[in-house]
C-alpha positions as CSV (number, residue, x, y, z in Angstrom):
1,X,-15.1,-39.4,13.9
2,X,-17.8,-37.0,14.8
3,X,-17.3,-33.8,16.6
4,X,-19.6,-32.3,19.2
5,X,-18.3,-28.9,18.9
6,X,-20.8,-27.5,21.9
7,X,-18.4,-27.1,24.0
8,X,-16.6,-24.7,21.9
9,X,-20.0,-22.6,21.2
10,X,-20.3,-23.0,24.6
11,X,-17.7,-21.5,26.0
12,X,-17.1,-18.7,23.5
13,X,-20.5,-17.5,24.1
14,X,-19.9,-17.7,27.9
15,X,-16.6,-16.2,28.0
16,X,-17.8,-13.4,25.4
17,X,-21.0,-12.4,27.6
18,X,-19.0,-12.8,31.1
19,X,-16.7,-10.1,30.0
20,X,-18.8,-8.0,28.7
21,X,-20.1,-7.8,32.3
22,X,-16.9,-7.6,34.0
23,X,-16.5,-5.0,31.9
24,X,-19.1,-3.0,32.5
25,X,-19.2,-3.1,36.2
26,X,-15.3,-3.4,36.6
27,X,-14.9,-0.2,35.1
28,X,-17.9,1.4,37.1
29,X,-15.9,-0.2,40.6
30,X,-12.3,0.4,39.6
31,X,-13.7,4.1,38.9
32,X,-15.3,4.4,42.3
33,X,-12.9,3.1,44.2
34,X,-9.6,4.5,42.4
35,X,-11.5,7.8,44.2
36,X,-13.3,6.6,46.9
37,X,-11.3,7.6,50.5
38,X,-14.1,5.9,52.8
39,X,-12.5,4.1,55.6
40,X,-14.0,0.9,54.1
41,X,-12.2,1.2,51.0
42,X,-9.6,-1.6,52.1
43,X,-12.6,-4.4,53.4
44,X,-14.5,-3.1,49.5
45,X,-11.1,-3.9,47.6
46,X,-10.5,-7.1,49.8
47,X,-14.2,-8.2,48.5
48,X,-13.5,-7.4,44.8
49,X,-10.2,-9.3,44.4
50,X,-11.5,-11.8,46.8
51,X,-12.6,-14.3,43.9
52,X,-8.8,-13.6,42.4
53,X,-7.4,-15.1,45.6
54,X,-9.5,-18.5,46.8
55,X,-9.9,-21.7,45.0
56,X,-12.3,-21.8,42.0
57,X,-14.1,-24.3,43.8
58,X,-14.1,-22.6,47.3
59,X,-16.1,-19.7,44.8
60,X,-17.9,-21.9,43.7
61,X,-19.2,-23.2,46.9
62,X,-20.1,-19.9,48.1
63,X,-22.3,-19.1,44.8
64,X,-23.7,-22.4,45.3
65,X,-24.6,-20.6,49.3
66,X,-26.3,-17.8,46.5
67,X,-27.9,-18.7,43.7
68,X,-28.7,-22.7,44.6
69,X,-32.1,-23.8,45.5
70,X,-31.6,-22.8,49.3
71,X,-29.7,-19.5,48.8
72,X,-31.3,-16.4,48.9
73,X,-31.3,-15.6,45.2
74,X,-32.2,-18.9,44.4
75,X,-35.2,-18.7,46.3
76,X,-36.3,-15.6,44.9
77,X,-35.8,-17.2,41.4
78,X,-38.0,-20.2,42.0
79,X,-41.0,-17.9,43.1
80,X,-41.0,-17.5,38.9
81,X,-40.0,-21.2,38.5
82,X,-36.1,-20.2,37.3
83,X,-33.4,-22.5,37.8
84,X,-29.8,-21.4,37.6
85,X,-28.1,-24.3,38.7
86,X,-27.2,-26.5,35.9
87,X,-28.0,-24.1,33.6
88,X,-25.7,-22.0,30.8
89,X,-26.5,-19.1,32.9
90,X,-24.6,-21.1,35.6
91,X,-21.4,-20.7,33.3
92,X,-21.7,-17.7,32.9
93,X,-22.3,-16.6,36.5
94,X,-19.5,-18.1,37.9
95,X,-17.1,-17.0,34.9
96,X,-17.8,-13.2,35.6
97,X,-17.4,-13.5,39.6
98,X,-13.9,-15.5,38.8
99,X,-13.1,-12.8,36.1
100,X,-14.1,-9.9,37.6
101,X,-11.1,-9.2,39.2
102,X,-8.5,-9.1,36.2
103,X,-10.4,-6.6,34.7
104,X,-11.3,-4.8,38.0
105,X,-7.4,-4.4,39.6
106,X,-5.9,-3.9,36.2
107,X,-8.8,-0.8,35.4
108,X,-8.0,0.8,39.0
109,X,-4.4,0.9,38.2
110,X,-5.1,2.7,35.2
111,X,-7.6,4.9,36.7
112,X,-5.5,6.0,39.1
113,X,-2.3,6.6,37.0
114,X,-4.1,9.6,36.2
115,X,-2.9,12.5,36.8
116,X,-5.3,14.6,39.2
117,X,-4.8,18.0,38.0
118,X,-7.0,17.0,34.3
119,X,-9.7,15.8,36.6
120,X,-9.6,18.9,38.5
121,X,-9.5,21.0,35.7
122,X,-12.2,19.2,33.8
123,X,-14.3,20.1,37.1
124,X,-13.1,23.6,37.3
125,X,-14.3,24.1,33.8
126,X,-17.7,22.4,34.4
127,X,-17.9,19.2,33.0
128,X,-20.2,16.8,35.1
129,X,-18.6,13.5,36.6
130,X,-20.2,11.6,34.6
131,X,-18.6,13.3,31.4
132,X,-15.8,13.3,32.8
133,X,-15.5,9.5,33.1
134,X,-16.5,8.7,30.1
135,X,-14.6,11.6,28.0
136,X,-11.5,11.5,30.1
137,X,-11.2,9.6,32.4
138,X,-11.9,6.2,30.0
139,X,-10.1,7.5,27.1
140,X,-6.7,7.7,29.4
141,X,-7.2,4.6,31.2
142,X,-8.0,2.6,27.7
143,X,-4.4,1.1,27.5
144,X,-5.2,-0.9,31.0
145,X,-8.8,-1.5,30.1
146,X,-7.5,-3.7,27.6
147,X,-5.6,-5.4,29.2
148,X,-8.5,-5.9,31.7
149,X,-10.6,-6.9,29.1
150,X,-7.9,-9.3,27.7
151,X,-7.0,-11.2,30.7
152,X,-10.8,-11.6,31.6
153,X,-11.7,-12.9,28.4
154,X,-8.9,-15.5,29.3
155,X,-9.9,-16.1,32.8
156,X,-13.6,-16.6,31.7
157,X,-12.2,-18.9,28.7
158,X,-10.5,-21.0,31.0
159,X,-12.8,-21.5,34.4
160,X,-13.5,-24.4,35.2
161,X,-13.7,-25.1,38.8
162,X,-16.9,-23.0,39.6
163,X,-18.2,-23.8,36.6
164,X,-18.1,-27.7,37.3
165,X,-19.8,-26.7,40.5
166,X,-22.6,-24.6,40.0
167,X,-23.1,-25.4,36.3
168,X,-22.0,-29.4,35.8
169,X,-21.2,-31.7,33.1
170,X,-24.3,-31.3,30.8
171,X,-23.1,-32.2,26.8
172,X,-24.5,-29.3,24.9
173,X,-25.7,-27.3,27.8
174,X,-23.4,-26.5,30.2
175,X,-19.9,-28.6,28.8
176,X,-17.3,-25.6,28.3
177,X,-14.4,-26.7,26.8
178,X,-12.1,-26.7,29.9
179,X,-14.9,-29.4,31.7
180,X,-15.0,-31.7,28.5
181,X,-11.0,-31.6,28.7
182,X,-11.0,-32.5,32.3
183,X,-13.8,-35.5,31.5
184,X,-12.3,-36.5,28.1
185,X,-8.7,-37.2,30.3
186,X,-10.4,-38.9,33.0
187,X,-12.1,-40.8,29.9
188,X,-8.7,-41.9,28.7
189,X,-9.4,-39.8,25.5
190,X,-6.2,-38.2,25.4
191,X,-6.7,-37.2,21.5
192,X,-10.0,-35.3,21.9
193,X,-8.9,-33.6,24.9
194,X,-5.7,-31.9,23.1
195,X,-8.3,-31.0,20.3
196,X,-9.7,-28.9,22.9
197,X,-6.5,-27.7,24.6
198,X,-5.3,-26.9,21.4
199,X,-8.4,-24.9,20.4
200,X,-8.6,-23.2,23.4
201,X,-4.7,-21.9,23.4
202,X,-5.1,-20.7,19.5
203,X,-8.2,-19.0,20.5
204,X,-6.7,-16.7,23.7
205,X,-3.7,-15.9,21.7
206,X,-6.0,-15.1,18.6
207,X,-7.9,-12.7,21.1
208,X,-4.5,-10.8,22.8
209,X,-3.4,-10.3,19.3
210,X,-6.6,-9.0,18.1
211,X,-7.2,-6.8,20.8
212,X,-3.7,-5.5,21.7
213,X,-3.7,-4.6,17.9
214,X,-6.9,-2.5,19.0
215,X,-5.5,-1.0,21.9
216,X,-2.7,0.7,19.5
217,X,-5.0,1.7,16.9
218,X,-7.2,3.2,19.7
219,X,-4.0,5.3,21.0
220,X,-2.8,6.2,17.9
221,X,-6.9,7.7,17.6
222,X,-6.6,9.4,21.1
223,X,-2.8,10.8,20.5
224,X,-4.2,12.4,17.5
225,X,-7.3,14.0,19.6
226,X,-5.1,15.6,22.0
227,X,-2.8,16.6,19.8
């Protein structure tokens, strides 16, 4: 029997990229917000886990209100004849907003863990913000940054609501591996679609291994610097 392993490519490429971006901008808002005391900080938070809380395919709908042909980002997109919908970049749209917030709430818990008197210090002695988020402030929040980065790597692995929303059924376009498991059951293919539930459990628990392995190595490194 022959094997259309796009969906695998797929998806790793899609959860790989998505939390690369959470990533990035989760530890840029967990960092802001772990010190922002702005009266809004509650309704901000509330927005950032928001995706955490509602149906993947209520998100889905509401990126659909975004980046479809009528949304405002869509428009702007088809000015320069760009298409998301149906598209990889679909997958990987909605796998960032849906894993955003794992690595968001688990990065401002670390952030703000803390402890207060090395930031003020750090300022005292003259070291801008920005060093001091990236030389301090990163460095002893890295234990929770991985396991941000963990469970978004999972949560993008594994969308599939929003995905089949905004991004479809397409074989070697937009199939991730948690849509051709969904299509291969309701296809009475019960043998392919454990392939793919299999592949996809051996992969996260290759990627916690591999990265909580990391994370000690990493701490071992920074116990040693501060030593």
């Amino acid at each position: 029997m022959k094997v259309d392993w796009s969906p695998l490519i797929i998806s790793l490429k899609t959860a790989f990229l998505a939390t690369f971006i959470t990533f990035v901008i989760g530890i840029i808002a967990s960092y802001f917000m772990s010190n922002y005391k702005g009266k809004y900080k509650g309704l901000i938070d509330g927005l950032f886990t928001l995706p955490l809380v509602l149906p993947p395919t209520v998100v889905g709908f509401f990126l659909l209100l975004v980046v479809g042909k009528n949304g405002v980002v869509g428009k702007f997109l088809l000015q320069f004849d760009i298409t998301i919908i149906f598209s990889w970049w679909a997958t990987v749209i909605s796998a960032t907003v849906v894993a955003f917030p794992m690595m968001y709430r688990t990065s401002r818990a670390a952030f703000e863990q803390i402890d207060v008197n090395m930031i003020s210090a750090a300022r005292t002695l003259g070291l801008s913000e920005w060093k001091i988020f990236y030389k301090i402030a990163i460095p002893l929040a890295w234990p929770g940054i991985i396991a941000g980065i963990v469970l978004s790597f999972a949560r993008a692995l594994g969308e599939f609501g929003a995905t089949l929303m905004i991004a479809g059924n397409i074989p070697g376009r937009t199939q991730t591996m948690p849509v051709a498991i969904f299509f291969a059951v309701e296809g009475g293919d019960m043998s392919k679609a454990m392939m793919w539930v299999l592949i996809i459990t051996v992969i996260s628990i290759a990627m916690i291994l591999i990265l909580n392995y990391w994370s000690e190595v990493q701490q071992r490194i920074i116990g040693k610097r501060w030593k």
